[in-house]
C-alpha positions as CSV (number, residue, x, y, z in Angstrom):
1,X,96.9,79.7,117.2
2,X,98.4,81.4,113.6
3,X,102.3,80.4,114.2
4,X,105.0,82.3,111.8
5,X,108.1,81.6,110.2
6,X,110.2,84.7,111.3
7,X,112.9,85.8,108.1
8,X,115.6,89.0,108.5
9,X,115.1,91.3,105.2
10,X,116.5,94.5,104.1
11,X,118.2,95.9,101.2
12,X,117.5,96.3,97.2
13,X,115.8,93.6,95.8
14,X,117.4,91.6,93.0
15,X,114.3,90.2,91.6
16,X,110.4,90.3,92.4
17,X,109.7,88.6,95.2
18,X,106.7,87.8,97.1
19,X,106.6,87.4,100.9
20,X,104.4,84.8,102.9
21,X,101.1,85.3,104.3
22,X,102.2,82.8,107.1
23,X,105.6,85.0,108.2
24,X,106.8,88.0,110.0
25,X,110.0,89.8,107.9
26,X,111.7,91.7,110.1
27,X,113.4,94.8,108.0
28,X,117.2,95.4,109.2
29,X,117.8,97.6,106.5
30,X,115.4,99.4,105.0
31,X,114.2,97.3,101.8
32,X,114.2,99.1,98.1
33,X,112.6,98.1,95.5
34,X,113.7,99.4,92.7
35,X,113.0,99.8,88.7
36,X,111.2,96.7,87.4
37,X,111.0,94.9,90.4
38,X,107.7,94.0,92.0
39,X,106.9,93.4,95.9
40,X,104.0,91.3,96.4
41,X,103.2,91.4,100.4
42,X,100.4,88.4,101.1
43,X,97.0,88.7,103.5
44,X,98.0,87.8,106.7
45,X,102.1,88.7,106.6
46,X,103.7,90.9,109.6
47,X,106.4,93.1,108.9
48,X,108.3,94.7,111.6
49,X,111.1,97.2,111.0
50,X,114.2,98.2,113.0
51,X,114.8,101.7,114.1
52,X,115.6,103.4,111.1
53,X,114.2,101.4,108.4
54,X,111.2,101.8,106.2
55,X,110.4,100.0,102.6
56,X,111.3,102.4,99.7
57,X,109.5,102.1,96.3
58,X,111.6,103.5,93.4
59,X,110.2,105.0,90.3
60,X,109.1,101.8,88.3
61,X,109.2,100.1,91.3
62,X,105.5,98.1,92.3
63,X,104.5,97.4,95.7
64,X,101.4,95.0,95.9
65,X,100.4,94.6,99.3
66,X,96.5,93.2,99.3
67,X,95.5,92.1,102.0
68,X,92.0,90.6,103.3
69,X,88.8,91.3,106.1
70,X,89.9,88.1,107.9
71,X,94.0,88.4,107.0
72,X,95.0,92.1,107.0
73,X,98.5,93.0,106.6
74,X,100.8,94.8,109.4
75,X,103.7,97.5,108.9
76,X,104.5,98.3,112.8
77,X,107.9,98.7,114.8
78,X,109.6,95.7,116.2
79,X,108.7,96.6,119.7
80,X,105.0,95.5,119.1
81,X,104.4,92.4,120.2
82,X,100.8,92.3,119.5
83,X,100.9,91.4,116.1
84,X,103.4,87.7,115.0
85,X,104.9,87.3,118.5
86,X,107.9,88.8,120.0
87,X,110.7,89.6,117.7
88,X,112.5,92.3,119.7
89,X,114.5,89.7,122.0
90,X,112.0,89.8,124.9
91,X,112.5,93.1,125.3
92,X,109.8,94.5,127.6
93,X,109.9,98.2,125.5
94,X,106.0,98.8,124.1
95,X,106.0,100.7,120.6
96,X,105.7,103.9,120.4
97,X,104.9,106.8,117.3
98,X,108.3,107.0,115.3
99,X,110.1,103.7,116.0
100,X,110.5,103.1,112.4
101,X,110.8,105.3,109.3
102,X,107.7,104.6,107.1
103,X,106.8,103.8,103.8
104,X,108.3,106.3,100.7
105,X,106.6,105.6,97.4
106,X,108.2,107.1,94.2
107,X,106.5,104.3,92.3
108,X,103.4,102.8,92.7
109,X,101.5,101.1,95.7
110,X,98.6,99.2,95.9
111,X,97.5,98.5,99.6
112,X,94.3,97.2,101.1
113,X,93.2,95.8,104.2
114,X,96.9,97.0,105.2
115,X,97.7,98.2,109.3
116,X,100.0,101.0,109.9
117,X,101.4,101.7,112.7
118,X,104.0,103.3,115.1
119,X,106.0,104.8,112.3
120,X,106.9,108.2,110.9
121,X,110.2,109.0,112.1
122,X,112.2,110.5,109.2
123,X,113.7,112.8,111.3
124,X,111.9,115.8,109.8
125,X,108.9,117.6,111.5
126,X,108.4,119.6,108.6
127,X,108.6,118.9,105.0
128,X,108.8,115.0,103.6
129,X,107.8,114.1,107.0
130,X,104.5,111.2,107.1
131,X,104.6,107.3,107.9
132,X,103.6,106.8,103.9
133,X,105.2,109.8,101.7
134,X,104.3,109.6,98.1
135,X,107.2,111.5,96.6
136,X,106.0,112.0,92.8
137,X,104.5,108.4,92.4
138,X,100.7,106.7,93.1
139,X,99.6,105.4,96.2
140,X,95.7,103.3,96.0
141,X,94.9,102.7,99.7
142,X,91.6,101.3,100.8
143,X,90.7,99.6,103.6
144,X,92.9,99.9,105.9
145,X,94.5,101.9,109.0
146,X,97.1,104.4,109.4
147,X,97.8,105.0,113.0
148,X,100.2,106.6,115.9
149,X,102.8,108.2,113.3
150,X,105.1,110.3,114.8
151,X,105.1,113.4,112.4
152,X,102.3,113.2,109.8
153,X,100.0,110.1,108.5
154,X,100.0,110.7,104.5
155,X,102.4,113.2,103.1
156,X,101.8,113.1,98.9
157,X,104.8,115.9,97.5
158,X,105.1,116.5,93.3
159,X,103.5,117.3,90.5
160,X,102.9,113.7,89.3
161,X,102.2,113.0,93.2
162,X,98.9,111.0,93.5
163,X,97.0,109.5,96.3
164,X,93.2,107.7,96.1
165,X,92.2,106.8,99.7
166,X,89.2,104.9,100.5
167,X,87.3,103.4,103.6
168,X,90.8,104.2,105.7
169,X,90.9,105.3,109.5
170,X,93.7,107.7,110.0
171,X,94.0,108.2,113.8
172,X,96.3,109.8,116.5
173,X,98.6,112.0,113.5
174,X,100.0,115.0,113.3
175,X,98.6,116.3,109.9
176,X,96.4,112.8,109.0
177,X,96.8,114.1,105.3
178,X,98.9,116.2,103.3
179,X,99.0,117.5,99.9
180,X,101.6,119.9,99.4
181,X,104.2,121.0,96.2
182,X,101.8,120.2,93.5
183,X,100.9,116.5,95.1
184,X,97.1,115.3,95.1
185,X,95.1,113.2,97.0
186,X,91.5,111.8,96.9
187,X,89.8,110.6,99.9
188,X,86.3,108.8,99.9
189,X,84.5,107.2,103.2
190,X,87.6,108.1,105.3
191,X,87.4,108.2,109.5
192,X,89.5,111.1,111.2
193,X,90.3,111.1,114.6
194,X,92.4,112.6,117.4
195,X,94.9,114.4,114.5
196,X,96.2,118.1,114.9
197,X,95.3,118.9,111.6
198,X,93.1,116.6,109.5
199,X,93.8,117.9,105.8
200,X,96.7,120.2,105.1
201,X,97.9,121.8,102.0
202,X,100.6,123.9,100.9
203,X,102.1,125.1,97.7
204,X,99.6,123.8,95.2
205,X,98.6,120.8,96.8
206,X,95.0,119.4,96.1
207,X,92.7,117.7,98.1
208,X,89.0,116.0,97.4
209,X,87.5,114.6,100.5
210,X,83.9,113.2,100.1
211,X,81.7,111.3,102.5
212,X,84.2,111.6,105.8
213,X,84.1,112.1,108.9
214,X,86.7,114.5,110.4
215,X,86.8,114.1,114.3
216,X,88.5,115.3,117.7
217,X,91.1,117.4,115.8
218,X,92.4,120.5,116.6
219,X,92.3,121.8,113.3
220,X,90.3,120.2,110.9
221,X,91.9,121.7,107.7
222,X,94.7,124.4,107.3
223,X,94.0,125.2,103.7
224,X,95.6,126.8,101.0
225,X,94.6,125.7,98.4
226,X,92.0,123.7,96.0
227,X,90.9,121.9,98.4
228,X,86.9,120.3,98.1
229,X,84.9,118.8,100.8
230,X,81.6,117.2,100.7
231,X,79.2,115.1,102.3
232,X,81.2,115.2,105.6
233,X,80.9,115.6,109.7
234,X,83.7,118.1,110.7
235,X,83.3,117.5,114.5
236,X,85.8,118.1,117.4
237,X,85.3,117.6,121.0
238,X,87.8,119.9,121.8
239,X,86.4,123.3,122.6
240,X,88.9,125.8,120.6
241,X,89.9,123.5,118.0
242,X,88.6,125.3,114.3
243,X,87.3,124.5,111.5
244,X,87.4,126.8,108.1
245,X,84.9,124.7,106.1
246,X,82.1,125.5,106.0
247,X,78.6,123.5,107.2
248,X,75.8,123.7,106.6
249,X,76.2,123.2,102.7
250,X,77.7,121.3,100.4
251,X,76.4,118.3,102.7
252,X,78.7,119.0,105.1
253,X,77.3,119.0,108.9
254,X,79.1,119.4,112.2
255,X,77.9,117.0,115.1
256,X,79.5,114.4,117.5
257,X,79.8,111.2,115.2
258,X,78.9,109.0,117.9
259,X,81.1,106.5,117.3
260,X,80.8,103.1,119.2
261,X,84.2,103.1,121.5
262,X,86.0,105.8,120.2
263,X,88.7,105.7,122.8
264,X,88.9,101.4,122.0
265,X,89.4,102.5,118.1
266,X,86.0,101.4,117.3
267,X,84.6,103.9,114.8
268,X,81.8,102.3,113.6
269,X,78.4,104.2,114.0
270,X,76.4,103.9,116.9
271,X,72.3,104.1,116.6
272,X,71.6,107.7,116.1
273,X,74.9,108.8,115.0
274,X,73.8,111.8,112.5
275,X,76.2,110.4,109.8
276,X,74.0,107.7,109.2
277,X,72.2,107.3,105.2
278,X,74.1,110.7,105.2
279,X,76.6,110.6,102.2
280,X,76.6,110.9,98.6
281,X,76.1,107.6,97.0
282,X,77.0,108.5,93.9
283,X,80.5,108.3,94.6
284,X,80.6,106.1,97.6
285,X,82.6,102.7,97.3
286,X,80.3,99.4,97.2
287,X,81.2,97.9,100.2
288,X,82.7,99.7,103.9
289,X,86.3,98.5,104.9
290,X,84.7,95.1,106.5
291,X,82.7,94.5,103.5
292,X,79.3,95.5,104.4
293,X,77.2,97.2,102.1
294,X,74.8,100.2,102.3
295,X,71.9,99.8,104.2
296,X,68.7,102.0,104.8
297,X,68.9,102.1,108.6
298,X,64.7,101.7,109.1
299,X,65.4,104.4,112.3
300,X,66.3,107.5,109.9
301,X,63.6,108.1,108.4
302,X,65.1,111.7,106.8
303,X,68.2,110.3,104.7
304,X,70.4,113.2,103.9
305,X,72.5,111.5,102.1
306,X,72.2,111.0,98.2
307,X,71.3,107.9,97.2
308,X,73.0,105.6,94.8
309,X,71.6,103.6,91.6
310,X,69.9,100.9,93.7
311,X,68.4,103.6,96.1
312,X,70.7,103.0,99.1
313,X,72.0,105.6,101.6
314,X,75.5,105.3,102.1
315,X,77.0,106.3,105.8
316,X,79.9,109.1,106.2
317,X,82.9,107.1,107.5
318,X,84.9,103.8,107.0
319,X,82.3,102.2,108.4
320,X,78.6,101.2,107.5
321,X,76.0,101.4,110.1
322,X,74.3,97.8,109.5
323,X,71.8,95.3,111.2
324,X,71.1,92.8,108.5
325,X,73.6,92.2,105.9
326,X,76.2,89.5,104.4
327,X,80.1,89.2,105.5
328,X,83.1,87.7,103.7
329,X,84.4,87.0,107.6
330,X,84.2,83.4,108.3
331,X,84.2,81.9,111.6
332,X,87.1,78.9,111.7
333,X,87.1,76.7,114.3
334,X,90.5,76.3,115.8
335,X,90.3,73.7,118.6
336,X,87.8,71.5,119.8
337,X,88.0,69.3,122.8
338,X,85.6,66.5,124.1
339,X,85.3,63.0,125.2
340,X,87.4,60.6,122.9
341,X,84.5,58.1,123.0
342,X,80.9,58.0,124.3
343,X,77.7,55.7,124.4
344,X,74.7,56.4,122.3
345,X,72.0,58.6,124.6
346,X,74.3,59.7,126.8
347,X,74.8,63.9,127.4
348,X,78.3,65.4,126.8
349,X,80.1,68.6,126.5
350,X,82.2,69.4,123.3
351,X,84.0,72.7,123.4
352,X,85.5,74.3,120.3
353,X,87.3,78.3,120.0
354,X,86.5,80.3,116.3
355,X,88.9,82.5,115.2
């Protein structure tokens, strides 16, 4: 079992520090890191915040927060108990969407492999409301999951505003993404599900979505803007939810995803799902956000996709449809139990758990 050293954080940061892969830091006070000052967050750390808390990043400010397949990185409320133990006093309360504030970048952040959940409250339902809010500064995500917010899931406000999103899963949101006062975002291989709205803008907001899959929302897009969307499956199972893009072109097609275990959080593609070798290579990322690559799935014989340099259909979504490919997830074998001593010939029974 993965044990953790439990440490109380909050406040501005002195110095650059860099937290423990082994730990959970529970935030008391919401944690600023200001001018100069670099965050470094390693694979495998928990962090936890208080009602009220979140982790600001100040202009100059750095948040590095990379984490790995195998050792992903949690922001969640204190009240979840699935991730690094209990830490809320054995209190028997569950988490729930807007236990914590969120994450407000004004600098920069770098986050992959990252889990975000159960946050969102910044007591606004309208404007600088979102579990990560890019307020003027750059936000790379990739990889990762942004999840059970309580207003919106990315909120990117300014001129100077910037957000590049990659193989992410946003999931149970208000708007999932938001561009809005001059902010801009870019989103490539992304999964949507069970938002309200799935991209928003407002007041000169841009938004570039390419190779997505938008699903179960009740509105896929409330638009106002520049807004571009390619290569995508804009599909809702809900029977007046609407949809202003169009299909039908631009490689954009509207059909059930079929996702594995869609109500389990298991987006990855199913056999048959239409978004299959159905993306635009030429701009989709190497690897999916488990590190499998493309793969020509021998059962779709029309690829609708564009292929990229080595010939290989990409999939719409965070995830690649594969059978036969390599994985930077090792198995490591955590206990093993047998006989302490035995005689040779004779038949025994050794037992061992991977992690």
């Amino acid at each position: 079992a993965i044990r953790y050293s439990e440490n109380t954080v909050g406040g501005t940061l002195a110095a650059s520090q860099s937290w423990l892969g082994n730990a959970v830091y529970l935030v008391s006070n919401t944690v600023v890191v200001p001018n100069g000052v670099t965050l470094t967050i390693n694979p495998g750390a928990v962090v936890k915040f208080e009602a009220g808390t979140g982790l600001t990043v100040q202009s100059g400010g750095t948040l590095n927060a990379l984490g790995t397949v195998a050792q992903p990185i949690t922001f969640t409320s204190i009240n979840d108990d699935s991730v690094g133990g209990v830490s809320n006093n054995g209190s028997s309360t569950g988490p729930t969407a807007g236990d914590w504030v969120g994450l407000n970048i004004s600098g920069q952040a770098f986050l992959s492999h990252c889990d975000v959940n159960y946050g969102g409250n910044t007591g606004a339902g309208g404007f600088a409301s979102g579990v990560i809010i890019v307020n003027g500064g750059y936000l790379a995500l990739s990889n990762s999951v942004v999840s059970t917010a309580l207003y919106d899931g990315l909120s990117i406000y300014g001129s100077s505003g910037t957000g590049v999103v990659v193989n992410t899963v946003l999931s149970y949101l208000d708007r999932a993404v938001w561009a809005w006062g001059g902010g801009n975002v870019s989103l490539v291989n992304c999964t949507f599900d069970q938002d309200v709205i799935g991209l928003d803008n407002h007041g000169g907001g841009t938004i570039d979505a390419q190779n997505c899959i938008i699903a179960n929302y009740i509105q896929a897009s409330d638009l106002e803007g520049a807004v571009t969307v390619r290569y995508s499956d804009l599909w809702s199972s809900y029977t007046n939810a609407s949809n202003p893009i169009t299909v039908g072109q631009n490689g954009n097609i509207s059909a059930n995803p079929r996702f594995i275990n869609e109500p389990r959080g298991d987006y990855r593609l199913d056999y048959h799902s239409p978004c299959i070798n159905a993306a635009d290579g030429t701009v989709a990322p190497t690897t999916d956000l488990q590190g499998a690559p493309p793969y020509n799935d021998p059962r779709t014989p029309t690829k609708t996709g564009l292929p990229n340099a080595a010939g290989l259909y990409p999939d719409m979504g965070a995830f690649e449809f594969v059978e036969d490919a390599p994985s930077d997830v090792d198995l490591v074998v955590t206990t093993v139990s047998g006989p302490a001593a035995v005689t040779a010939g004779e038949t025994v029974e050794v037992q061992w758990t991977d992690a």
